[in-house]
C-alpha positions in Angstrom: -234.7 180.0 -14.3 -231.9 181.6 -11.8 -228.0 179.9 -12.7 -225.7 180.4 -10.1 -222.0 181.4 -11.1 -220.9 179.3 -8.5 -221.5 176.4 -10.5 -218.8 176.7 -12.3 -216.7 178.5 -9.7 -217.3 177.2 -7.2 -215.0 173.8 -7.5 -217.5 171.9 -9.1 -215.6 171.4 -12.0 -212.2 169.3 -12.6 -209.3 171.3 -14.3 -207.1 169.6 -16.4 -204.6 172.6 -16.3 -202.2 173.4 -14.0 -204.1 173.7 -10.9 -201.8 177.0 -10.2 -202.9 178.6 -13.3 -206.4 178.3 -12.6 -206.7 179.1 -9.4 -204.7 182.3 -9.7 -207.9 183.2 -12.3 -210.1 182.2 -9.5 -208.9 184.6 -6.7 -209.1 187.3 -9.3 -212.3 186.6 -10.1 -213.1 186.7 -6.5 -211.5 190.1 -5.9 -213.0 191.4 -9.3 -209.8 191.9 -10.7 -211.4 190.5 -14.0 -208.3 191.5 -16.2 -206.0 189.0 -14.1 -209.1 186.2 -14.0 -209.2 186.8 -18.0 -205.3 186.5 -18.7 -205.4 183.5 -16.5 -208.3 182.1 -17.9 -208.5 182.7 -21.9 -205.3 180.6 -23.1 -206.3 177.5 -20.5 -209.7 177.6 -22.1 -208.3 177.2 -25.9 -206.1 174.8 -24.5 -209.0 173.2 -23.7 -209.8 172.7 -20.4 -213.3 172.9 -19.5 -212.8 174.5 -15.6 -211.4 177.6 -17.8 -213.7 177.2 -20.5 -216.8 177.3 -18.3 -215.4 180.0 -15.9 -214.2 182.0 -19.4 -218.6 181.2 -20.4 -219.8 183.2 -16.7 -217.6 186.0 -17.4 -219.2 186.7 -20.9 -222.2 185.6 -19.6 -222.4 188.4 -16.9 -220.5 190.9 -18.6 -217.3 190.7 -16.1 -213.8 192.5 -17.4 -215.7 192.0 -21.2 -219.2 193.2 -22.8 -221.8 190.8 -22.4 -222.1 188.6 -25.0 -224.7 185.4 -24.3 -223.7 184.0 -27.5 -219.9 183.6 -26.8 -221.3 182.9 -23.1 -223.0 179.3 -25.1 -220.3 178.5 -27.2 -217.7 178.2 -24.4 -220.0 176.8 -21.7 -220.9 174.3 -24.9 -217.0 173.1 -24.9 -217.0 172.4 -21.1 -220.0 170.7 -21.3 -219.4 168.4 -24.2 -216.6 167.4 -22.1 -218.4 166.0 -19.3 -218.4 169.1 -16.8 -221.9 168.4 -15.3 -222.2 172.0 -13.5 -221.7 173.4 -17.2 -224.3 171.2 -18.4 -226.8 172.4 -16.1 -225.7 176.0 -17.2 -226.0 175.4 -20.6 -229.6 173.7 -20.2 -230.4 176.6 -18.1 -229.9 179.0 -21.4 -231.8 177.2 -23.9 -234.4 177.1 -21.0 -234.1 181.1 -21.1 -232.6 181.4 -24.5 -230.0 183.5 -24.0 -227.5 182.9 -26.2 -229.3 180.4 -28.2 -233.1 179.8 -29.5 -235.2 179.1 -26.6 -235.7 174.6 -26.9 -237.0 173.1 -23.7 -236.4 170.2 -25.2 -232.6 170.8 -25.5 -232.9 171.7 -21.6 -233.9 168.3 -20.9 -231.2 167.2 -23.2 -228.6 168.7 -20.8 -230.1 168.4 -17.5 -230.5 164.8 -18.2 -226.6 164.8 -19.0 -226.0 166.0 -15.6 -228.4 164.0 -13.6 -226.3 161.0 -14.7 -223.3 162.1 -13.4 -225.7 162.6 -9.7 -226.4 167.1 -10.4 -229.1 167.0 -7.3 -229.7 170.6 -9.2 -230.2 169.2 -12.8 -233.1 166.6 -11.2 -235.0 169.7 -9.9 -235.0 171.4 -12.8 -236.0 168.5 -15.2 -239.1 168.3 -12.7 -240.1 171.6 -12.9 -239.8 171.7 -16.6 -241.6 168.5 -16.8 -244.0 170.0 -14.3 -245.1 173.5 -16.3 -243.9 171.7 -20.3 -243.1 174.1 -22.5 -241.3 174.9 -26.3 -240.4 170.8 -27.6 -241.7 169.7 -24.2 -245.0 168.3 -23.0 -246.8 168.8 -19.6 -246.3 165.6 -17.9 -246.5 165.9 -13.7 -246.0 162.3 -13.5 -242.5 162.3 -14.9 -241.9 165.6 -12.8 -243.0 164.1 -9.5 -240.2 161.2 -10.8 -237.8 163.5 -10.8 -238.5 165.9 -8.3 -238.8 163.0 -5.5 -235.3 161.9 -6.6 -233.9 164.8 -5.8 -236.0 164.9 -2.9 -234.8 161.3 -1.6 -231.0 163.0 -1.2 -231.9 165.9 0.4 -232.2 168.4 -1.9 -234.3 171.2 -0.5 -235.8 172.5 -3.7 -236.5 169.2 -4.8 -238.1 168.5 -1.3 -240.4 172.0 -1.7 -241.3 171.1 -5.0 -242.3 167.8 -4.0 -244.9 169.5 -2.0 -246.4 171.5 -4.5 -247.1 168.4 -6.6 -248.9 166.4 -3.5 -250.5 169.9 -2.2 -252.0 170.3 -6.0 -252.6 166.8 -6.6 -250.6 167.3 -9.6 -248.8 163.9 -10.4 -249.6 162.0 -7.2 -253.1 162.1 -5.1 -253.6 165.3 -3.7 -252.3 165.1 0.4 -251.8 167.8 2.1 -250.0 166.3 5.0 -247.6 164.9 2.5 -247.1 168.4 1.3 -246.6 169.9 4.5 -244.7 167.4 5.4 -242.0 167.7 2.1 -242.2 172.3 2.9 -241.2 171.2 6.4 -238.1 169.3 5.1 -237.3 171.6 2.9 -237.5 174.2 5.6 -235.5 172.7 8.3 -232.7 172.9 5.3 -232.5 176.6 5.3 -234.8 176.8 2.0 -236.0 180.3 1.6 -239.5 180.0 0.3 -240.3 177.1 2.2 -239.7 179.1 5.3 -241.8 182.1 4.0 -244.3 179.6 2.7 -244.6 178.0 5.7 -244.8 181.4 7.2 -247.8 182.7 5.2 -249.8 179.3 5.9 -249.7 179.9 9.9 -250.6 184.2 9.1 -253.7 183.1 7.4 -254.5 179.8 8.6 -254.6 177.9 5.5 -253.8 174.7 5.9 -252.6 175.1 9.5 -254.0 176.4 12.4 -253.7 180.2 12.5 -250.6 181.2 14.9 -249.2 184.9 14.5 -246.6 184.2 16.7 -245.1 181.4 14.8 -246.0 183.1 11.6 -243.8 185.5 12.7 -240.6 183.4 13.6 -240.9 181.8 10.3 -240.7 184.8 8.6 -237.5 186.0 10.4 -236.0 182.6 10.0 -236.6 183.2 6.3 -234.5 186.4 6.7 -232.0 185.2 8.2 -231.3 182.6 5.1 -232.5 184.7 2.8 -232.4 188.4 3.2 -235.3 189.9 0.9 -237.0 193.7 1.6 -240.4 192.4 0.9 -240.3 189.9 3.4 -238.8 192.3 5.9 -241.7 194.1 5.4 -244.4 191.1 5.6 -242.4 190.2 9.3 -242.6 193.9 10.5 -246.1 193.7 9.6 -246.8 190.8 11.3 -244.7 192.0 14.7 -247.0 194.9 14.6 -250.2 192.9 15.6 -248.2 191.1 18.5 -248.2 192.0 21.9 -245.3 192.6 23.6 -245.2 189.6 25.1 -245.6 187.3 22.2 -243.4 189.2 19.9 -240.7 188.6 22.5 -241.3 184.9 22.5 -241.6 185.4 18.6 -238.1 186.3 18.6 -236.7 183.5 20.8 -238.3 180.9 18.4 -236.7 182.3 15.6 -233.0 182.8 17.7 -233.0 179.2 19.1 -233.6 178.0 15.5 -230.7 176.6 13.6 -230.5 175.1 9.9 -230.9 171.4 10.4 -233.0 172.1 13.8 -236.4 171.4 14.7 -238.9 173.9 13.4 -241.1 175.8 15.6 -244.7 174.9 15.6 -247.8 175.5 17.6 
Protein backbone atom coordinates (compact mmCIF):
# COMPACT_ATOMS: atom_id res chain seq x y z
CA UNK A 1 0.00 0.00 0.00
CA UNK A 2 1.02 3.78 -0.93
CA UNK A 3 1.65 6.05 2.71
CA UNK A 4 1.55 9.51 2.24
CA UNK A 5 4.22 11.71 4.10
CA UNK A 6 1.67 14.12 4.63
CA UNK A 7 0.26 12.13 7.22
CA UNK A 8 2.40 12.99 9.52
CA UNK A 9 3.29 16.42 8.11
CA UNK A 10 0.77 17.55 7.15
CA UNK A 11 -0.84 18.77 10.76
CA UNK A 12 -2.44 15.80 11.55
CA UNK A 13 -0.58 15.23 14.48
CA UNK A 14 -0.57 17.25 17.93
CA UNK A 15 2.93 18.46 19.13
CA UNK A 16 3.51 18.65 22.62
CA UNK A 17 6.74 20.86 21.95
CA UNK A 18 7.03 24.24 21.51
CA UNK A 19 4.96 24.83 18.56
CA UNK A 20 7.96 27.19 17.33
CA UNK A 21 10.36 24.52 17.43
CA UNK A 22 8.51 22.33 15.36
CA UNK A 23 7.34 24.21 12.88
CA UNK A 24 10.73 25.70 12.10
CA UNK A 25 11.54 21.73 11.26
CA UNK A 26 8.44 21.82 9.12
CA UNK A 27 9.37 24.65 6.70
CA UNK A 28 12.71 23.00 6.32
CA UNK A 29 11.41 20.06 5.48
CA UNK A 30 9.26 21.77 2.99
CA UNK A 31 12.13 23.71 1.39
CA UNK A 32 14.35 20.39 1.60
CA UNK A 33 16.67 21.96 3.84
CA UNK A 34 16.66 18.45 5.65
CA UNK A 35 19.77 19.41 7.87
CA UNK A 36 17.63 22.37 9.63
CA UNK A 37 14.27 19.93 9.58
CA UNK A 38 16.75 17.20 11.41
CA UNK A 39 18.38 19.68 14.02
CA UNK A 40 14.86 20.86 14.75
CA UNK A 41 13.43 17.61 14.80
CA UNK A 42 15.93 14.95 16.55
CA UNK A 43 16.08 16.44 20.29
CA UNK A 44 12.00 17.14 20.21
CA UNK A 45 11.65 13.55 19.31
CA UNK A 46 13.87 12.09 22.34
CA UNK A 47 12.02 14.49 24.28
CA UNK A 48 9.32 12.67 23.32
CA UNK A 49 6.97 14.23 21.41
CA UNK A 50 5.27 12.24 18.88
CA UNK A 51 4.69 15.25 15.99
CA UNK A 52 8.80 15.09 16.00
CA UNK A 53 9.00 11.59 16.46
CA UNK A 54 6.73 10.60 13.53
CA UNK A 55 8.11 13.48 11.27
CA UNK A 56 11.95 12.24 12.50
CA UNK A 57 10.15 8.25 11.20
CA UNK A 58 9.28 9.86 7.25
CA UNK A 59 12.66 11.20 7.05
CA UNK A 60 14.46 7.82 7.64
CA UNK A 61 11.81 6.33 6.09
CA UNK A 62 12.46 8.11 2.65
CA UNK A 63 15.91 8.65 3.01
CA UNK A 64 15.68 12.62 3.51
CA UNK A 65 19.06 14.55 4.94
CA UNK A 66 19.94 10.67 6.32
CA UNK A 67 20.39 7.05 4.64
CA UNK A 68 17.36 5.13 4.46
CA UNK A 69 16.90 3.04 7.20
CA UNK A 70 13.16 1.34 7.43
CA UNK A 71 14.09 -0.11 10.61
CA UNK A 72 14.85 3.17 12.51
CA UNK A 73 11.90 4.50 10.18
CA UNK A 74 9.45 1.68 12.63
CA UNK A 75 10.98 2.28 15.77
CA UNK A 76 10.30 6.08 15.83
CA UNK A 77 6.97 6.01 13.96
CA UNK A 78 6.35 3.09 16.84
CA UNK A 79 6.93 5.92 19.73
CA UNK A 80 4.37 8.31 18.06
CA UNK A 81 2.03 5.84 17.71
CA UNK A 82 2.00 4.21 20.99
CA UNK A 83 1.21 7.67 22.01
CA UNK A 84 -1.94 7.97 20.40
CA UNK A 85 -0.93 9.81 17.04
CA UNK A 86 -3.59 8.16 14.76
CA UNK A 87 -1.85 9.33 11.29
CA UNK A 88 1.40 7.41 12.75
CA UNK A 89 -0.69 4.54 13.41
CA UNK A 90 -1.91 4.22 10.10
CA UNK A 91 1.81 4.60 8.97
CA UNK A 92 3.01 2.12 11.04
CA UNK A 93 0.17 -0.50 9.97
CA UNK A 94 1.02 0.46 6.48
CA UNK A 95 4.76 -1.10 7.06
CA UNK A 96 3.95 -4.34 8.55
CA UNK A 97 1.42 -4.38 5.68
CA UNK A 98 4.61 -3.96 3.26
CA UNK A 99 7.15 -4.98 5.85
CA UNK A 100 9.48 -2.58 5.65
CA UNK A 101 11.14 -2.11 8.53
CA UNK A 102 9.54 -5.00 10.30
CA UNK A 103 8.40 -8.76 9.34
CA UNK A 104 5.49 -8.53 7.02
CA UNK A 105 2.01 -9.35 9.79
CA UNK A 106 -1.29 -8.35 8.31
CA UNK A 107 -2.49 -9.11 11.35
CA UNK A 108 -0.47 -6.38 13.12
CA UNK A 109 -1.88 -4.07 10.20
CA UNK A 110 -5.21 -4.51 11.44
CA UNK A 111 -3.95 -4.10 14.90
CA UNK A 112 -3.00 -0.47 13.95
CA UNK A 113 -5.52 0.46 11.60
CA UNK A 114 -8.01 -0.50 14.07
CA UNK A 115 -6.23 1.93 16.57
CA UNK A 116 -6.80 4.63 14.30
CA UNK A 117 -10.23 4.02 13.13
CA UNK A 118 -11.19 4.71 16.76
CA UNK A 119 -9.89 7.85 17.02
CA UNK A 120 -12.31 8.53 13.34
CA UNK A 121 -8.77 7.90 10.49
CA UNK A 122 -11.48 7.80 7.37
CA UNK A 123 -8.00 6.41 5.84
CA UNK A 124 -7.39 3.52 8.43
CA UNK A 125 -11.30 2.27 7.69
CA UNK A 126 -10.31 1.92 3.93
CA UNK A 127 -7.45 0.12 4.47
CA UNK A 128 -8.91 -2.40 7.06
CA UNK A 129 -11.43 -3.14 4.16
CA UNK A 130 -9.19 -3.75 1.62
CA UNK A 131 -7.12 -5.91 3.78
CA UNK A 132 -10.07 -7.70 4.92
CA UNK A 133 -11.18 -7.74 1.25
CA UNK A 134 -7.85 -9.62 -0.35
CA UNK A 135 -6.70 -11.49 3.58
CA UNK A 136 -3.40 -12.15 3.69
CA UNK A 137 -0.15 -13.19 6.24
CA UNK A 138 -2.31 -13.68 10.04
CA UNK A 139 -5.43 -12.46 8.20
CA UNK A 140 -8.31 -14.34 6.68
CA UNK A 141 -10.40 -13.39 3.54
CA UNK A 142 -13.58 -12.17 4.86
CA UNK A 143 -15.54 -9.59 2.22
CA UNK A 144 -18.28 -9.28 4.67
CA UNK A 145 -16.25 -7.58 7.34
CA UNK A 146 -14.51 -5.47 4.42
CA UNK A 147 -17.81 -4.26 3.03
CA UNK A 148 -18.29 -3.20 7.02
CA UNK A 149 -15.62 -1.21 6.85
CA UNK A 150 -15.36 0.05 3.58
CA UNK A 151 -19.12 1.39 3.74
CA UNK A 152 -18.11 3.26 6.94
CA UNK A 153 -15.81 5.05 5.37
CA UNK A 154 -17.98 5.37 2.55
CA UNK A 155 -20.96 6.87 4.76
CA UNK A 156 -18.47 10.10 5.56
CA UNK A 157 -17.39 10.71 2.31
CA UNK A 158 -14.36 9.18 1.86
CA UNK A 159 -13.70 8.67 -1.87
CA UNK A 160 -11.62 5.60 -1.75
CA UNK A 161 -13.87 4.10 0.59
CA UNK A 162 -16.85 5.08 -1.80
CA UNK A 163 -14.78 3.38 -5.01
CA UNK A 164 -14.15 0.49 -3.04
CA UNK A 165 -17.54 0.06 -2.07
CA UNK A 166 -18.29 -0.43 -5.64
CA UNK A 167 -16.01 -3.03 -6.34
CA UNK A 168 -17.59 -5.16 -3.63
CA UNK A 169 -21.36 -4.61 -5.00
CA UNK A 170 -19.92 -4.76 -8.78
CA UNK A 171 -18.23 -8.38 -7.79
CA UNK A 172 -20.80 -9.41 -5.52
CA UNK A 173 -18.15 -9.84 -3.05
CA UNK A 174 -19.70 -9.24 0.48
CA UNK A 175 -23.09 -7.93 -0.57
CA UNK A 176 -25.40 -9.14 -3.63
CA UNK A 177 -23.88 -8.43 -6.70
CA UNK A 178 -25.72 -4.78 -8.13
CA UNK A 179 -24.31 -3.10 -10.52
CA UNK A 180 -26.28 0.07 -10.16
CA UNK A 181 -25.13 0.21 -6.66
CA UNK A 182 -21.67 -0.05 -7.91
CA UNK A 183 -21.96 2.58 -10.33
CA UNK A 184 -23.69 4.42 -8.28
CA UNK A 185 -20.67 4.37 -5.20
CA UNK A 186 -17.66 5.06 -8.63
CA UNK A 187 -19.93 8.01 -9.38
CA UNK A 188 -19.54 9.33 -5.74
CA UNK A 189 -16.28 8.67 -5.60
CA UNK A 190 -15.80 10.42 -8.87
CA UNK A 191 -17.58 13.68 -8.34
CA UNK A 192 -14.87 13.81 -5.29
CA UNK A 193 -11.93 14.22 -7.47
CA UNK A 194 -10.98 10.32 -7.08
CA UNK A 195 -8.47 9.37 -9.76
CA UNK A 196 -9.35 5.88 -10.72
CA UNK A 197 -12.86 6.28 -10.31
CA UNK A 198 -12.71 8.91 -12.99
CA UNK A 199 -10.59 6.69 -15.30
CA UNK A 200 -12.73 3.82 -14.34
CA UNK A 201 -15.64 5.43 -15.10
CA UNK A 202 -13.84 6.51 -18.20
CA UNK A 203 -12.95 3.07 -19.61
CA UNK A 204 -16.68 1.77 -18.89
CA UNK A 205 -18.26 4.52 -21.43
CA UNK A 206 -14.88 3.59 -24.27
CA UNK A 207 -15.99 0.09 -24.20
CA UNK A 208 -19.46 0.00 -23.19
CA UNK A 209 -19.40 -2.23 -20.33
CA UNK A 210 -21.70 -1.55 -18.13
CA UNK A 211 -22.84 1.61 -19.68
CA UNK A 212 -23.82 2.63 -22.85
CA UNK A 213 -20.92 3.14 -25.20
CA UNK A 214 -20.18 7.12 -25.50
CA UNK A 215 -16.64 8.21 -26.89
CA UNK A 216 -17.30 11.54 -26.20
CA UNK A 217 -17.89 11.26 -22.56
CA UNK A 218 -15.28 8.58 -22.47
CA UNK A 219 -13.18 11.11 -23.34
CA UNK A 220 -14.07 13.97 -20.81
CA UNK A 221 -13.72 11.54 -18.10
CA UNK A 222 -10.41 10.72 -19.00
CA UNK A 223 -9.27 14.40 -19.03
CA UNK A 224 -11.03 15.05 -15.82
CA UNK A 225 -8.88 12.24 -14.48
CA UNK A 226 -5.89 14.30 -15.63
CA UNK A 227 -6.68 17.03 -14.32
CA UNK A 228 -6.80 15.41 -10.55
CA UNK A 229 -4.44 13.09 -11.27
CA UNK A 230 -1.76 13.76 -13.86
CA UNK A 231 -0.52 10.16 -15.09
CA UNK A 232 1.42 9.58 -18.81
CA UNK A 233 -0.49 6.47 -19.35
CA UNK A 234 -3.65 8.04 -19.10
CA UNK A 235 -2.58 10.96 -21.22
CA UNK A 236 -2.02 8.53 -23.67
CA UNK A 237 -5.46 6.46 -23.29
CA UNK A 238 -7.25 10.33 -23.72
CA UNK A 239 -5.16 11.21 -26.78
CA UNK A 240 -6.19 7.96 -28.15
CA UNK A 241 -9.56 8.35 -27.60
CA UNK A 242 -9.57 12.22 -29.10
CA UNK A 243 -8.13 10.66 -32.09
CA UNK A 244 -11.41 8.73 -33.05
CA UNK A 245 -13.58 12.01 -32.49
CA UNK A 246 -14.62 14.29 -34.96
CA UNK A 247 -13.96 17.64 -34.74
CA UNK A 248 -16.97 18.47 -33.53
CA UNK A 249 -17.38 16.08 -30.71
CA UNK A 250 -13.96 16.38 -29.48
CA UNK A 251 -14.67 20.11 -29.09
CA UNK A 252 -17.77 19.40 -27.05
CA UNK A 253 -15.47 16.63 -25.37
CA UNK A 254 -13.47 19.35 -24.07
CA UNK A 255 -16.22 21.64 -22.72
CA UNK A 256 -17.55 18.73 -20.62
CA UNK A 257 -14.43 18.14 -19.07
CA UNK A 258 -13.77 22.40 -18.61
CA UNK A 259 -17.27 22.97 -17.04
CA UNK A 260 -16.59 20.12 -14.60
CA UNK A 261 -15.54 20.99 -11.17
CA UNK A 262 -14.73 18.62 -7.98
CA UNK A 263 -17.98 18.38 -6.17
CA UNK A 264 -19.99 19.04 -9.62
CA UNK A 265 -22.26 17.04 -11.51
CA UNK A 266 -20.61 14.53 -13.72
CA UNK A 267 -21.10 14.41 -17.34
CA UNK A 268 -23.18 11.64 -18.68
CA UNK A 269 -24.98 10.61 -21.86
Amino acid sequence: MKISRLLVLGGLLFSTACLADYSEGLTAYRAQDYDTALRAWQPLAAQGDPAAQASLAVMYYEGAGVPQDYAKAAFWMRKSADQGGAAAQVFLGTMYFDGKGVQKDDAQAVLWYRKAAGQGSLQADDLLGTLYYHGGVGLARDPAIAVAWFRQAADHGDAAGQYNLGICYENGAGVPKDMAQALSWYRQAATQGYGRALYDLGQRYLEGRTVAQNKVIAYAYFDMALRVANDANGLKLRDDVGAQLTPEQLSRARGLSAAWAIGRPLPAN
